[in-house]
PDB file as gemmi writes it, atoms N, CA and C in Angstrom:
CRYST1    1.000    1.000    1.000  90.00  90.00  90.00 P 1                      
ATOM      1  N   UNK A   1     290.172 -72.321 219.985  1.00  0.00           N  
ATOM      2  CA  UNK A   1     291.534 -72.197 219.507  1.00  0.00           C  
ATOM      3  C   UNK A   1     291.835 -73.274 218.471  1.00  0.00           C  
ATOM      4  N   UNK A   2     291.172 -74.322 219.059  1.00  0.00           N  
ATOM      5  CA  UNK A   2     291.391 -75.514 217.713  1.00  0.00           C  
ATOM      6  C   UNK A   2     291.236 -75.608 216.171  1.00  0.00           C  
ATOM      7  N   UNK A   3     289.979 -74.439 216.410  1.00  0.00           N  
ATOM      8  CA  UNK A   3     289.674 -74.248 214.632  1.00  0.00           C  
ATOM      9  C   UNK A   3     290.398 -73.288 214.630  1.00  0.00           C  
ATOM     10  N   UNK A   4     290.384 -72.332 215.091  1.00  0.00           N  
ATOM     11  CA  UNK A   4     291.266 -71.177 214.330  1.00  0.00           C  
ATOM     12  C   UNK A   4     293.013 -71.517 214.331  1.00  0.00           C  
ATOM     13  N   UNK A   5     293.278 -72.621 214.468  1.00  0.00           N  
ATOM     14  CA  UNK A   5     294.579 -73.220 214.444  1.00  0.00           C  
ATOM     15  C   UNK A   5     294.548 -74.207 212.583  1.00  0.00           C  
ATOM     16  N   UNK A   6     293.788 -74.575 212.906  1.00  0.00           N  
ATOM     17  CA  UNK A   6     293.527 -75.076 211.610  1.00  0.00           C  
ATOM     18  C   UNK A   6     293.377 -74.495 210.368  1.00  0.00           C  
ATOM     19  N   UNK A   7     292.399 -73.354 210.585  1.00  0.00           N  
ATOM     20  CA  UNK A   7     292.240 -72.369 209.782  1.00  0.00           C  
ATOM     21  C   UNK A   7     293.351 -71.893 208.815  1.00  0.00           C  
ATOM     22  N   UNK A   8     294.331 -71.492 210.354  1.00  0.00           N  
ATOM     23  CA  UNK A   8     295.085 -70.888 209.625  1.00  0.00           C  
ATOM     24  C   UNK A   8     296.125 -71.882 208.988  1.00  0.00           C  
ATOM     25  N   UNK A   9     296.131 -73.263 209.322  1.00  0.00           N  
ATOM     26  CA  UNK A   9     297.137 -73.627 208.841  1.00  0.00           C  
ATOM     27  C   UNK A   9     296.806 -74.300 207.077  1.00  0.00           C  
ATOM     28  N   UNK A  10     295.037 -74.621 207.219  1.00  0.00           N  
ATOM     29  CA  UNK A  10     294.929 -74.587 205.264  1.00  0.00           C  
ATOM     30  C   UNK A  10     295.339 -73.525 204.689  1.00  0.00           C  
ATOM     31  N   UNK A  11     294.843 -71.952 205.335  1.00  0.00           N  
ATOM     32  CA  UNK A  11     295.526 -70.775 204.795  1.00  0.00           C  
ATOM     33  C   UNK A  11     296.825 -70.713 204.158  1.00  0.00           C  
ATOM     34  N   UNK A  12     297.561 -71.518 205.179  1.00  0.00           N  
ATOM     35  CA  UNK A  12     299.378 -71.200 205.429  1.00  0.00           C  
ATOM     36  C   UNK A  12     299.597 -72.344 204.390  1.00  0.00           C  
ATOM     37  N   UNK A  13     298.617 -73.540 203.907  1.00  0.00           N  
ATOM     38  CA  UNK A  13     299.027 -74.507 203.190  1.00  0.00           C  
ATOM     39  C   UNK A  13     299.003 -73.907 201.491  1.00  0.00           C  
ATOM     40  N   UNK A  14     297.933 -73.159 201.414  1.00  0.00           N  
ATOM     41  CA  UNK A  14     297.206 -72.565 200.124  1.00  0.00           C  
ATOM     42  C   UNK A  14     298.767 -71.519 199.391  1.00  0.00           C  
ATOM     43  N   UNK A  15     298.566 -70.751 200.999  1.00  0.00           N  
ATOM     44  CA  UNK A  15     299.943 -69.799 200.732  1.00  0.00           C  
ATOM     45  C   UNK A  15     301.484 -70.273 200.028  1.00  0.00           C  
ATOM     46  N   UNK A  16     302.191 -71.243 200.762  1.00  0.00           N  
ATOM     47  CA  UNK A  16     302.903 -72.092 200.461  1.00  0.00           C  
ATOM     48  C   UNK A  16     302.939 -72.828 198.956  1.00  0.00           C  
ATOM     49  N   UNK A  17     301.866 -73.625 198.281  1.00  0.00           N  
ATOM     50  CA  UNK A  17     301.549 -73.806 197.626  1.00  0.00           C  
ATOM     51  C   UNK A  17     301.360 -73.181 195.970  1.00  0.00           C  
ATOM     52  N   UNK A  18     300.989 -71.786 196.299  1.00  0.00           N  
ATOM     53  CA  UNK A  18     300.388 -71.193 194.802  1.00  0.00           C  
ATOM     54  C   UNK A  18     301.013 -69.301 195.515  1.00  0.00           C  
ATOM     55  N   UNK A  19     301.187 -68.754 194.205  1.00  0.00           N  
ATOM     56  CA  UNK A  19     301.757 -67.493 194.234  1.00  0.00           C  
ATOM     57  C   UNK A  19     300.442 -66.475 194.849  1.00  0.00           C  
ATOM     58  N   UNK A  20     299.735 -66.566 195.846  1.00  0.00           N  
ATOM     59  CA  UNK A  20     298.579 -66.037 195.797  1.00  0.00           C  
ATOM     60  C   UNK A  20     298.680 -64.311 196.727  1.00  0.00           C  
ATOM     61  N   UNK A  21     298.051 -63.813 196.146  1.00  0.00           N  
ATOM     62  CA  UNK A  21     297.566 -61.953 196.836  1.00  0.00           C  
ATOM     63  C   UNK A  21     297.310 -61.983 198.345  1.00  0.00           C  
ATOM     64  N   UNK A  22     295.995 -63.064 198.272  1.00  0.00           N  
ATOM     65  CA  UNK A  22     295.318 -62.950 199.787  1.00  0.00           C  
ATOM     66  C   UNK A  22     295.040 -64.088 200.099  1.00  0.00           C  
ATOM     67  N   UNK A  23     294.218 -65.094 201.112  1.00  0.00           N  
ATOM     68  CA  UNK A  23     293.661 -65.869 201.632  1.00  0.00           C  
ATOM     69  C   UNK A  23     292.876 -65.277 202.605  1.00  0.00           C  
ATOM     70  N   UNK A  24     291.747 -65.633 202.814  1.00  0.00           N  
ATOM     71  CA  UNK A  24     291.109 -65.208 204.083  1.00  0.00           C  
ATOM     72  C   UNK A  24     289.935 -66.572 203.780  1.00  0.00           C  
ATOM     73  N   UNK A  25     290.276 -67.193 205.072  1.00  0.00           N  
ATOM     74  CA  UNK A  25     289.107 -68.710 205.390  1.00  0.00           C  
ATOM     75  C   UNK A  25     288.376 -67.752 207.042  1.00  0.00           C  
ATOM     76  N   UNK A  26     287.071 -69.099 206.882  1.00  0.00           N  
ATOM     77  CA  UNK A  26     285.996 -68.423 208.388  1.00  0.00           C  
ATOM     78  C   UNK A  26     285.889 -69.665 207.969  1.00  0.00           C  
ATOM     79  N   UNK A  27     286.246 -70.396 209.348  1.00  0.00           N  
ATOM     80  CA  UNK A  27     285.720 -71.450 210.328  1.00  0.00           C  
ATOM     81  C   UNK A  27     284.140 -71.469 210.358  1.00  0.00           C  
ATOM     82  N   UNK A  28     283.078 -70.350 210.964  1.00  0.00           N  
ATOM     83  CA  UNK A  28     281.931 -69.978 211.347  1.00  0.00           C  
ATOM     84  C   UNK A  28     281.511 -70.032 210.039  1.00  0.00           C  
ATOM     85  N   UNK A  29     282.001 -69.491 208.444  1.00  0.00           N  
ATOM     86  CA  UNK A  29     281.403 -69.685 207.213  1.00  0.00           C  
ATOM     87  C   UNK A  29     281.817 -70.674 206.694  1.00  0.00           C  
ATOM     88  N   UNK A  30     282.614 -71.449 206.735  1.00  0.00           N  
ATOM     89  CA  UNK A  30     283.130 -72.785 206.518  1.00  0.00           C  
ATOM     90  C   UNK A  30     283.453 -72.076 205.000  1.00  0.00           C  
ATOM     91  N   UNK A  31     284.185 -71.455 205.142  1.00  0.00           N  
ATOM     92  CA  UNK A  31     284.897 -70.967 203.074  1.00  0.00           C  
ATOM     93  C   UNK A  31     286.259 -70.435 203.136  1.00  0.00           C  
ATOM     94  N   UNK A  32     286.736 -70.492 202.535  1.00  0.00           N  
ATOM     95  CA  UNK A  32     288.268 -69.896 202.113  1.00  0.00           C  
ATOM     96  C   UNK A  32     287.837 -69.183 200.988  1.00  0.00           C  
ATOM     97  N   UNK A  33     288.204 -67.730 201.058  1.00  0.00           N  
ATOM     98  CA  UNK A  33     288.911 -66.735 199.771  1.00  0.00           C  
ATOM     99  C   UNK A  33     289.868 -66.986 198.912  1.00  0.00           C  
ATOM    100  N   UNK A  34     290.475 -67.282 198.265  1.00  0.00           N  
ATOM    101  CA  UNK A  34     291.823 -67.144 197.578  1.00  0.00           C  
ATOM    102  C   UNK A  34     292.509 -65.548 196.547  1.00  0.00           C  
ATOM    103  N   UNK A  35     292.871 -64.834 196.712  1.00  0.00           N  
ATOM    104  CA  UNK A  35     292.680 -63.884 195.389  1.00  0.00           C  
ATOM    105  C   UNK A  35     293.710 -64.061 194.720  1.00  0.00           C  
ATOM    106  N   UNK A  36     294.313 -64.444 193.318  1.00  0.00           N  
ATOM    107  CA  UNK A  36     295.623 -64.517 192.747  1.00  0.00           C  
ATOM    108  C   UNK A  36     295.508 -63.809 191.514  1.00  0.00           C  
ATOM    109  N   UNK A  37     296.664 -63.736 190.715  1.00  0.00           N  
ATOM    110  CA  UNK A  37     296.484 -62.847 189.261  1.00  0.00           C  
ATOM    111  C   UNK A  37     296.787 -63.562 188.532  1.00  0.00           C  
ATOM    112  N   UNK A  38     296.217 -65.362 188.991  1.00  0.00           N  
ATOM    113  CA  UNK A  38     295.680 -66.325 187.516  1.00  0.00           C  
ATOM    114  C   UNK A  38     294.831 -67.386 188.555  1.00  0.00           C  
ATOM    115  N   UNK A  39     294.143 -67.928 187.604  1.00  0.00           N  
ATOM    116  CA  UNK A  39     293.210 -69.057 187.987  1.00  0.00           C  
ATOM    117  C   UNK A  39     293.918 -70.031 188.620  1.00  0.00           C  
ATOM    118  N   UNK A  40     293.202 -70.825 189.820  1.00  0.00           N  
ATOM    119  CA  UNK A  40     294.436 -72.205 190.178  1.00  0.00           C  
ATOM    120  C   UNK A  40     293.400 -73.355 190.022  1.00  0.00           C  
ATOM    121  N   UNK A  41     294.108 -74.380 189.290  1.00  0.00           N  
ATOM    122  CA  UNK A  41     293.047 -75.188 189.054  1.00  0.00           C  
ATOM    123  C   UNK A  41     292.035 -75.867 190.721  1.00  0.00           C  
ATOM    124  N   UNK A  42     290.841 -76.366 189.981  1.00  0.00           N  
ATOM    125  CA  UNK A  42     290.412 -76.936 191.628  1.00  0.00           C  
ATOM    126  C   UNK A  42     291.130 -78.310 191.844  1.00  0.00           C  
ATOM    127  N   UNK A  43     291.785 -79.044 191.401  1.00  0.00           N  
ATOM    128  CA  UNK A  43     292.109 -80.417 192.047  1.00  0.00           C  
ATOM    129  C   UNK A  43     294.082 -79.770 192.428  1.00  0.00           C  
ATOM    130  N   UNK A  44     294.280 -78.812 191.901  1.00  0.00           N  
ATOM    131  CA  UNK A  44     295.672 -78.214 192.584  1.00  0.00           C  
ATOM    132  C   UNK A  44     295.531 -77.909 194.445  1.00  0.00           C  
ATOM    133  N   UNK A  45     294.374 -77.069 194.622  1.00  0.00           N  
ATOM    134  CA  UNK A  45     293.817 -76.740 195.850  1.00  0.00           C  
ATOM    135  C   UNK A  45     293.839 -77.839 196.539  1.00  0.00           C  
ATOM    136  N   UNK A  46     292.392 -78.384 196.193  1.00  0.00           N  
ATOM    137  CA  UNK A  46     292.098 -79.710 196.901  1.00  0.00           C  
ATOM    138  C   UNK A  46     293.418 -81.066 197.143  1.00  0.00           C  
ATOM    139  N   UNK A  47     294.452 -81.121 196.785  1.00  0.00           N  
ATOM    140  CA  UNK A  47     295.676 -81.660 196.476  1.00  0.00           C  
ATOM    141  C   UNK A  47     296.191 -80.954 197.996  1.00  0.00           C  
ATOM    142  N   UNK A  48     296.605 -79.468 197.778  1.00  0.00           N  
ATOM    143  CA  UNK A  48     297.539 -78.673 198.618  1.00  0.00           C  
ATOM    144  C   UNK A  48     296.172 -79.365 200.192  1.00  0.00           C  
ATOM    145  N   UNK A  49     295.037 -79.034 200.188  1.00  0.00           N  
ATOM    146  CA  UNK A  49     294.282 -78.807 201.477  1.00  0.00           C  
ATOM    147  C   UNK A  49     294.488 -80.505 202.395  1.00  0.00           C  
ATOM    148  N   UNK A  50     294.820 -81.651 201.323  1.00  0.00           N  
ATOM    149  CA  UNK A  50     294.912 -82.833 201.855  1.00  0.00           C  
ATOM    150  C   UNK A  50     295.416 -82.713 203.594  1.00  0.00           C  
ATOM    151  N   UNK A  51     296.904 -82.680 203.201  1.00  0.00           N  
ATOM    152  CA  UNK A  51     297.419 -83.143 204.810  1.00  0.00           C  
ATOM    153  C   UNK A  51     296.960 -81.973 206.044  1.00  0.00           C  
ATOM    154  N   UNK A  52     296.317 -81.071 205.494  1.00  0.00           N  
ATOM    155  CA  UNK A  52     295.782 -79.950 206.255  1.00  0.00           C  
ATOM    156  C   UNK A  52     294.334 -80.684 207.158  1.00  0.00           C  
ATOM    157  N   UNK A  53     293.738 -81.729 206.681  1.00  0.00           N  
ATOM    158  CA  UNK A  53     292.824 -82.177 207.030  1.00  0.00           C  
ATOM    159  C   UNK A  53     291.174 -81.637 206.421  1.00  0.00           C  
ATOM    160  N   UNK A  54     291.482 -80.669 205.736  1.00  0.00           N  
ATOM    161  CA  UNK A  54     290.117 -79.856 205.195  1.00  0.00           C  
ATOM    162  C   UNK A  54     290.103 -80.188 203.976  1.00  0.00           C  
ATOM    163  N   UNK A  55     289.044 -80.621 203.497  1.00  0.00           N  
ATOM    164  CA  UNK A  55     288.550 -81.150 202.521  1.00  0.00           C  
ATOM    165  C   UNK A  55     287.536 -80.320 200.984  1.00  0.00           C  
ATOM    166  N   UNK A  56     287.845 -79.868 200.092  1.00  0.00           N  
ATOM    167  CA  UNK A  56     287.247 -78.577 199.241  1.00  0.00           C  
ATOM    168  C   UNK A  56     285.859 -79.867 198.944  1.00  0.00           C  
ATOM    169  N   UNK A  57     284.555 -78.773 199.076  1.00  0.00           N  
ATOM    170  CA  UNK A  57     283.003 -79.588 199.073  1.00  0.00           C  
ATOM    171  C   UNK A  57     282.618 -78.378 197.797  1.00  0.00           C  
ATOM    172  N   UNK A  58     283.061 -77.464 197.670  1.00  0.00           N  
ATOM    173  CA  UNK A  58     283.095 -76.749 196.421  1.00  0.00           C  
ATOM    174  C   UNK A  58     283.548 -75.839 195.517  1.00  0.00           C  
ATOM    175  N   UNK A  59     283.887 -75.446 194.514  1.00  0.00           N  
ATOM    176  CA  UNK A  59     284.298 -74.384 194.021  1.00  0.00           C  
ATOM    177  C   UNK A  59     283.828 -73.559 192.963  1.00  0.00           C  
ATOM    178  N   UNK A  60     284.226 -72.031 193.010  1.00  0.00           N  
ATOM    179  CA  UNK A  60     283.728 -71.544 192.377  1.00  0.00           C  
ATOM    180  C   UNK A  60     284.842 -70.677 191.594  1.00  0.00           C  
ATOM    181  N   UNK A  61     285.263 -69.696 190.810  1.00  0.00           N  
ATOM    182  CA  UNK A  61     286.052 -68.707 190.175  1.00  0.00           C  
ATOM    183  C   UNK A  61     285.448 -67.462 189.303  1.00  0.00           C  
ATOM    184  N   UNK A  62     286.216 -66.372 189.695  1.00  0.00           N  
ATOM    185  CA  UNK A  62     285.589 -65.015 189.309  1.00  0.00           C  
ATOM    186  C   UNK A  62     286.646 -63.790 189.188  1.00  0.00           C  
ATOM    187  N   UNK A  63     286.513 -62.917 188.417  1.00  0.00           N  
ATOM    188  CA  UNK A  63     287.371 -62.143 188.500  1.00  0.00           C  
ATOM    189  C   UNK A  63     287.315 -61.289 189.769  1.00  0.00           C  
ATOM    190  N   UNK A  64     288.481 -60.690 190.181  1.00  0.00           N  
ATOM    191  CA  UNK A  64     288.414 -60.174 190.921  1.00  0.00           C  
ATOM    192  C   UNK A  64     287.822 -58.348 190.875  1.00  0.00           C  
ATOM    193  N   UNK A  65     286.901 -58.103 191.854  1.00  0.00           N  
ATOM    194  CA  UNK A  65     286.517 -56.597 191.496  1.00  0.00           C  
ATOM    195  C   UNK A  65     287.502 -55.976 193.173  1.00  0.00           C  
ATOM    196  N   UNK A  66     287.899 -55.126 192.834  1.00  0.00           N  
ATOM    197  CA  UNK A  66     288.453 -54.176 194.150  1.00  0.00           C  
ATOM    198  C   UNK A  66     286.796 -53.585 194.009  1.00  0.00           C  
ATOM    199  N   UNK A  67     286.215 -53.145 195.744  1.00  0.00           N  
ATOM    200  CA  UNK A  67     285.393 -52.254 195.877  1.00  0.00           C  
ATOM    201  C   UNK A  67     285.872 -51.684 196.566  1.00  0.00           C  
ATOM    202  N   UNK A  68     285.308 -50.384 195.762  1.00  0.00           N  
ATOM    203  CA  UNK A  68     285.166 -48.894 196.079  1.00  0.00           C  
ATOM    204  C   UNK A  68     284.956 -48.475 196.892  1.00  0.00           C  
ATOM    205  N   UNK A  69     285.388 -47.483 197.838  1.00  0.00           N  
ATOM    206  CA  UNK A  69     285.181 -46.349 198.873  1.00  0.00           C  
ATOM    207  C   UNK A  69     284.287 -45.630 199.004  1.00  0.00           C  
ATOM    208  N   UNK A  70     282.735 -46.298 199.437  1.00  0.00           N  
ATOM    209  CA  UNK A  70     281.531 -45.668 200.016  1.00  0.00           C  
ATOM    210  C   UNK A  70     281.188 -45.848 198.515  1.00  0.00           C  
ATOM    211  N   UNK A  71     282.025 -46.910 197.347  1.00  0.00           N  
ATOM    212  CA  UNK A  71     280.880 -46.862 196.295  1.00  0.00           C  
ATOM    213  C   UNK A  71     280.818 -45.276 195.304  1.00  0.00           C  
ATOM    214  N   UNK A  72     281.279 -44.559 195.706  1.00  0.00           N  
ATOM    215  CA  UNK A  72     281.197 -42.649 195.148  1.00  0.00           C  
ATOM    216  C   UNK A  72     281.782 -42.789 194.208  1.00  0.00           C  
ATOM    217  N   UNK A  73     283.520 -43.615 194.321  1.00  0.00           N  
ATOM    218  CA  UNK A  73     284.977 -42.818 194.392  1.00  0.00           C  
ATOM    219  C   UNK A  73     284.954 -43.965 192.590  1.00  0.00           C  
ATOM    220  N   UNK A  74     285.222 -43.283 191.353  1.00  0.00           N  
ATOM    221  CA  UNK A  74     285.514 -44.274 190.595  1.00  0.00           C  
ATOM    222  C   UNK A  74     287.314 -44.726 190.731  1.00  0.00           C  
TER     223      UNK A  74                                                      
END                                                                             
């Protein structure tokens, strides 16, 4: 319960923070998702994750692709 308390509360910090679509973090993958419809810088993040106790060890940025339904469907 302890991590997934935490979890959610960098989530809830990220959220708070920046106008964002989604979040989805894994404890077990040690990563956070972010999806937004602009870039957020990395020391904005790492800033917001401070009093959360979680610490950003890396980052990356990409556009976002929606996937497709069995891949068929354009």
């Amino acid at each position: 319960v302890g991590s997934e308390m935490c979890i959610r509360d960098s989530s809830d910090a990220i959220r708070k923070a920046f106008p964002v679509k989604k979040v989805t973090a894994s404890h077990t993958k040690g990563q956070a998702v972010i999806v937004a419809e602009s870039e957020i810088a990395e020391a904005d993040i790492a800033k917001a994750l401070e009093p959360t106790g979680y610490r950003m060890v890396s980052y990356s940025c990409a556009p976002y692709q929606k996937k497709k339904l069995f891949g068929i469907f354009g």
